[in-house]
C-alpha positions as CSV (number, residue, x, y, z in Angstrom):
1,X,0.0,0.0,0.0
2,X,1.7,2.8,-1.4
3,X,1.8,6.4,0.8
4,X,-0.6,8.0,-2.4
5,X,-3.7,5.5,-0.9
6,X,-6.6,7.3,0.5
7,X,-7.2,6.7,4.1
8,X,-9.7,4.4,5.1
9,X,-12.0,5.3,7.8
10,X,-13.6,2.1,9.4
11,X,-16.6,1.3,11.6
12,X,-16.5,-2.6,13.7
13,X,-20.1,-2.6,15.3
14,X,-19.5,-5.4,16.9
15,X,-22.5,-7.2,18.0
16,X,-24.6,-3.9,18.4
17,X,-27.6,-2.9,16.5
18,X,-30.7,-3.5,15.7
19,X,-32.5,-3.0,12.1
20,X,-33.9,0.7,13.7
21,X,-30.5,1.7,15.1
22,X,-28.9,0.3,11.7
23,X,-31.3,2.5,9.7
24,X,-30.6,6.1,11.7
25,X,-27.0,5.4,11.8
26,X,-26.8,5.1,8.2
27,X,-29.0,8.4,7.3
28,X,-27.1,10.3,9.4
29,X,-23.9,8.9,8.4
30,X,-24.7,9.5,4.3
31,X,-25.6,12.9,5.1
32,X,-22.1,13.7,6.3
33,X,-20.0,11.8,3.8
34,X,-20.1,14.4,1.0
35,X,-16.8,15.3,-0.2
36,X,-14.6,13.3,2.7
37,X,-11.1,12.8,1.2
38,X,-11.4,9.6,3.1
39,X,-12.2,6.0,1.9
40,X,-15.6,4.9,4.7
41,X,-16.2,1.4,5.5
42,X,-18.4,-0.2,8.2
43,X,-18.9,-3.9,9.7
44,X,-22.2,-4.6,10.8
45,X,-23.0,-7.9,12.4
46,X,-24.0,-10.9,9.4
47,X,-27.4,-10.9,9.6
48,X,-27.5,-6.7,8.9
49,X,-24.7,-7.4,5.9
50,X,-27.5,-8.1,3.1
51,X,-29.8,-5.2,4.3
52,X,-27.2,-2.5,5.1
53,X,-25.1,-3.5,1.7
54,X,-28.7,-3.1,-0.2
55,X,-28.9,0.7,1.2
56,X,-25.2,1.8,1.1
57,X,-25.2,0.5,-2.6
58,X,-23.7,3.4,-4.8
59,X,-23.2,5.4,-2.4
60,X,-19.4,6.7,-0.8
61,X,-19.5,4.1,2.1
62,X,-18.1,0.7,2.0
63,X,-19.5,-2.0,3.4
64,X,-17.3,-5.3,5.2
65,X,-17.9,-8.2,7.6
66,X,-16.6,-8.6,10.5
67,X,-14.6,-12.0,10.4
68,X,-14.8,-15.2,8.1
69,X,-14.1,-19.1,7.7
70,X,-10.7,-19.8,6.4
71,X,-12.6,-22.8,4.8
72,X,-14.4,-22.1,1.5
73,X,-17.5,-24.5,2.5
74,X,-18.5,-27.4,4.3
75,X,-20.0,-28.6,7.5
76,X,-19.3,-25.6,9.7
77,X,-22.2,-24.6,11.5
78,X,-22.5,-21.1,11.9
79,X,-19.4,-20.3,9.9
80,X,-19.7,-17.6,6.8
81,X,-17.5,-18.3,4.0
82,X,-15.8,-15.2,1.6
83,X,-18.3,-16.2,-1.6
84,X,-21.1,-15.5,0.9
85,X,-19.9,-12.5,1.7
86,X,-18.5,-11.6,-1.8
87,X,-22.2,-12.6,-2.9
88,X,-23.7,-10.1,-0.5
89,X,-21.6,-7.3,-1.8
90,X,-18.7,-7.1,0.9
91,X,-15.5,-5.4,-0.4
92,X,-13.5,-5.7,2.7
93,X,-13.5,-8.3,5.8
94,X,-11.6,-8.0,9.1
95,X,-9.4,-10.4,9.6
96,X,-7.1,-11.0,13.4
97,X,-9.5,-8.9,15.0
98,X,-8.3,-8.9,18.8
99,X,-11.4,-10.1,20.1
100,X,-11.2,-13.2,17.7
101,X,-7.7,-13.8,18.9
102,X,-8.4,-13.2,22.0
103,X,-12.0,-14.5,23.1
104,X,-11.9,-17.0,20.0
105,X,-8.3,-18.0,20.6
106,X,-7.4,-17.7,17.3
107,X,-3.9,-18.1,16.7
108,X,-1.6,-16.4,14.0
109,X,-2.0,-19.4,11.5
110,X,-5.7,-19.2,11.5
111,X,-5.6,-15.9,10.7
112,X,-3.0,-16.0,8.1
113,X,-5.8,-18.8,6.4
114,X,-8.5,-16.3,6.8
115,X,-6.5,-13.3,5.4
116,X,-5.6,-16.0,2.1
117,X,-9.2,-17.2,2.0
118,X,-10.7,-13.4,1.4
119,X,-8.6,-12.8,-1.0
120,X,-8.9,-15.8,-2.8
121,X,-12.7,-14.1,-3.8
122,X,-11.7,-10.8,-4.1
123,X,-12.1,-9.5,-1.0
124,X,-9.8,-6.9,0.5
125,X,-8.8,-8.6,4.4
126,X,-8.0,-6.2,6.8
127,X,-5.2,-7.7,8.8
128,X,-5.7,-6.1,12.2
129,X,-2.2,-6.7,14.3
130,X,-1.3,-5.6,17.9
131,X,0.0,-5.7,21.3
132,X,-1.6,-6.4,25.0
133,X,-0.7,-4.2,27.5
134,X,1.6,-6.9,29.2
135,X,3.3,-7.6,25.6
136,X,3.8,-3.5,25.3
137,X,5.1,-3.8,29.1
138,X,7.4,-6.3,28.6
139,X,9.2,-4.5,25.1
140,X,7.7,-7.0,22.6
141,X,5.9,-4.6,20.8
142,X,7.6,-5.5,17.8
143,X,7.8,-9.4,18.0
144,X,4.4,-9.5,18.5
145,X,4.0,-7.7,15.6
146,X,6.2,-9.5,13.9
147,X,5.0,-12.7,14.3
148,X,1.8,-11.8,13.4
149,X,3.0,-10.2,10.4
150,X,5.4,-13.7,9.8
151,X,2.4,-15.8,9.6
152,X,0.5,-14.1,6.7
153,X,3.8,-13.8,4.6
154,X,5.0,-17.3,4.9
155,X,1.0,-18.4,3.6
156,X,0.3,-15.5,1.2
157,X,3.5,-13.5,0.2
158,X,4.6,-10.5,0.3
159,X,3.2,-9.3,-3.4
160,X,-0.9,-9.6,-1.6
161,X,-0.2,-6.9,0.7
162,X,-0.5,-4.9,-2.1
163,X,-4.4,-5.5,-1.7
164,X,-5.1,-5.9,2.2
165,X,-4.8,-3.4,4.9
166,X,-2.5,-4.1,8.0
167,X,-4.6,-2.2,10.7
168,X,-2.3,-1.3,14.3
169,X,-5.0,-1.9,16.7
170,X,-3.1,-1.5,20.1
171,X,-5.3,-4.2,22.3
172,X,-3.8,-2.1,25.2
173,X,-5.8,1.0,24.9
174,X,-8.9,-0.5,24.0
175,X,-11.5,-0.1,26.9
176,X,-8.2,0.3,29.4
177,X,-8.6,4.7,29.4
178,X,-4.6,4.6,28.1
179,X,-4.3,5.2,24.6
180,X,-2.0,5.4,21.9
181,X,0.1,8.3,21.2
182,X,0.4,9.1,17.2
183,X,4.3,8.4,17.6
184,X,3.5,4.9,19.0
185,X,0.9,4.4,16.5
186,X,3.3,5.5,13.7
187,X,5.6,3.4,14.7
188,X,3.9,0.4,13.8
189,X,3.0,1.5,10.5
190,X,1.3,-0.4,7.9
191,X,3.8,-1.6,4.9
192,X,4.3,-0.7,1.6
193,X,4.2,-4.2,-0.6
194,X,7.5,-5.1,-2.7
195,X,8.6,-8.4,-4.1
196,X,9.9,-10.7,-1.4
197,X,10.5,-10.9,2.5
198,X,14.1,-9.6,2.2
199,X,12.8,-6.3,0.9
200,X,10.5,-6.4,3.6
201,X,13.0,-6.2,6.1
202,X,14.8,-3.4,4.5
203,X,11.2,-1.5,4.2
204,X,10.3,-2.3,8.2
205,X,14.0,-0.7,9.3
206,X,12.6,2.6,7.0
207,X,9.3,2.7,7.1
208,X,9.3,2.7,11.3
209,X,11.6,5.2,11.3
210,X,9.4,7.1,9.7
211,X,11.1,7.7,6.2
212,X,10.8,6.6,2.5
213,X,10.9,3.3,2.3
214,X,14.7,2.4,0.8
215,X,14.9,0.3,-2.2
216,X,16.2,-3.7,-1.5
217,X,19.6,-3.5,-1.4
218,X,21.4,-6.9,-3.4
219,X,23.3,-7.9,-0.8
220,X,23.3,-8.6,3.4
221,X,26.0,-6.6,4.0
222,X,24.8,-3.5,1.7
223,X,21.6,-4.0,3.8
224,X,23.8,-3.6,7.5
225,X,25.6,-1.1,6.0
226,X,22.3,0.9,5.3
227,X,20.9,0.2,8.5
228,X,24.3,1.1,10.8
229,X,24.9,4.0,8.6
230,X,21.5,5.7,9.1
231,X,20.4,5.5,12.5
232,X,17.4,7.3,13.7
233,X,18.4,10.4,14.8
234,X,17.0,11.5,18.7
235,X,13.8,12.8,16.5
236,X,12.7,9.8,15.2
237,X,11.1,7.6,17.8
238,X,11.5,4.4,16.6
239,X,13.9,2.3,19.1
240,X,17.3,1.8,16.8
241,X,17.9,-1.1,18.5
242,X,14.1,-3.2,18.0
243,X,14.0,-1.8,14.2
244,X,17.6,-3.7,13.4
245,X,16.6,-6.9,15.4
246,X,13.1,-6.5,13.7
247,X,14.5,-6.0,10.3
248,X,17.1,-8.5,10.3
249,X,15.3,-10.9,11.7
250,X,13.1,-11.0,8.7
251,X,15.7,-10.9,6.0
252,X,17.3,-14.2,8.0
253,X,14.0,-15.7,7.7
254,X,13.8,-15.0,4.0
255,X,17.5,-16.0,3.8
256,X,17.0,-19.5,5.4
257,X,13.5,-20.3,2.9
258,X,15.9,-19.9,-0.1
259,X,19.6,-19.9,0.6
260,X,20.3,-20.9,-2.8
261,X,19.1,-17.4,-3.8
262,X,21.5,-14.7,-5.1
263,X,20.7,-11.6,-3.2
């Protein structure tokens, strides 16, 4: 997702509503949404999808579901696959949600399924990825992160970022009364798409710092020498230190799947 994207404005409901709220909600919502410079999306529970997508059709809000089955179809009692949603007129689908990892103890691998099965009917996931506030406590903010991020690369590749969001949802200011500064939120910043996992690395180092994403260097040691040569200076507020780990630590990965590769 390229810095030239508009931003995307979404609404989870959750399970709230009913078909009265639904219906005030959304008049007073397209009354408003007149010349926003912002993409508008919201996720209604499944049984308001078919209604809600029937009245929001044409018009400048966006319409997604709030989870589906990583399994296309089958015996799964009260699961919804992506062609039902797909055939209801859903363009996007939240996918990782913290309350599905949490309260649904789904792991990383099952989301990294779900993200693949959206796309696989054209639907756009929205990856949502975060830290607890005893992950944030104990500094792994970014291996968290990481290995949330891992699990969808290793089962979709890098090149189908290029048409999901990665949403920073930090699970430890949700309903706690902390919340996330823009620097903390901007330092987990959603990623550009490029080729492969070793660019990826090179993009994460950037990209939390802040700063253009750098091109994939062609070697390991151009790649250290980029990273040791251009620090973050004391106004950028990524950690040095966590972005290096974070970012090598992916190229290694990439390194190991194909180590006959010439980088």
């Amino acid at each position: 997702m390229g810095s030239g994207r508009r931003p995307l404005v979404a609404g989870n409901w959750k399970m709230h509503g009913s078909r009265a709220e639904n219906t005030a909600l959304l008049e007073a919502m397209l009354a408003r949404v007149d010349g926003l410079s912002a993409e508008v999306l919201v996720c209604p529970p499944f049984v308001y999808l078919s209604e809600i997508a029937a009245r929001l059709g044409g018009s400048q809000i966006g319409v997604g579901a709030q989870s589906l089955c990583a399994e296309p179809i089958g015996a799964f009692t009260g699961e919804v696959s992506a062609a039902m949603l797909q055939d209801l007129g859903c363009k996007y689908v939240l996918v990782g949600h913290s309350e599905r990892r949490t309260l649904f103890h789904e792991d990383n691998q099952l989301v990294a399924r779900k993200f693949v099965a959206a796309q696989s009917r054209g639907l756009v996931p929205v990856l949502c990825v975060g830290e607890s506030l005893a992950e944030r406590q104990s500094d792994r903010t970014f291996t968290v992160i990481r290995e949330q991020l891992d699990a969808v690369l290793v089962a979709a590749g890098i090149d189908a970022f290029a048409h999901a969001v990665v949403a920073y949802e930090p699970v430890w200011a949700i309903g706690t009364g902390k919340t996330a500064t823009p620097e903390q939120a901007q330092a987990a910043k959603h990623i550009d798409a490029r080729s492969d996992q070793y660019s990826l690395g090179v993009i994460l180092f950037d990209m939390l710092c802040g700063r253009p994403p750098f091109e994939a260097p062609q070697s390991s040691e151009v790649l250290s020498m980029h990273i040791h040569s251009n620090p973050p200076s004391p106004r950028e507020f990524a950690p040095h230190r966590e972005i290096t780990e974070m970012a090598e630590g992916v190229i290694l990965k990439a390194m190991q799947k194909d180590p006959n590769r010439r980088y």
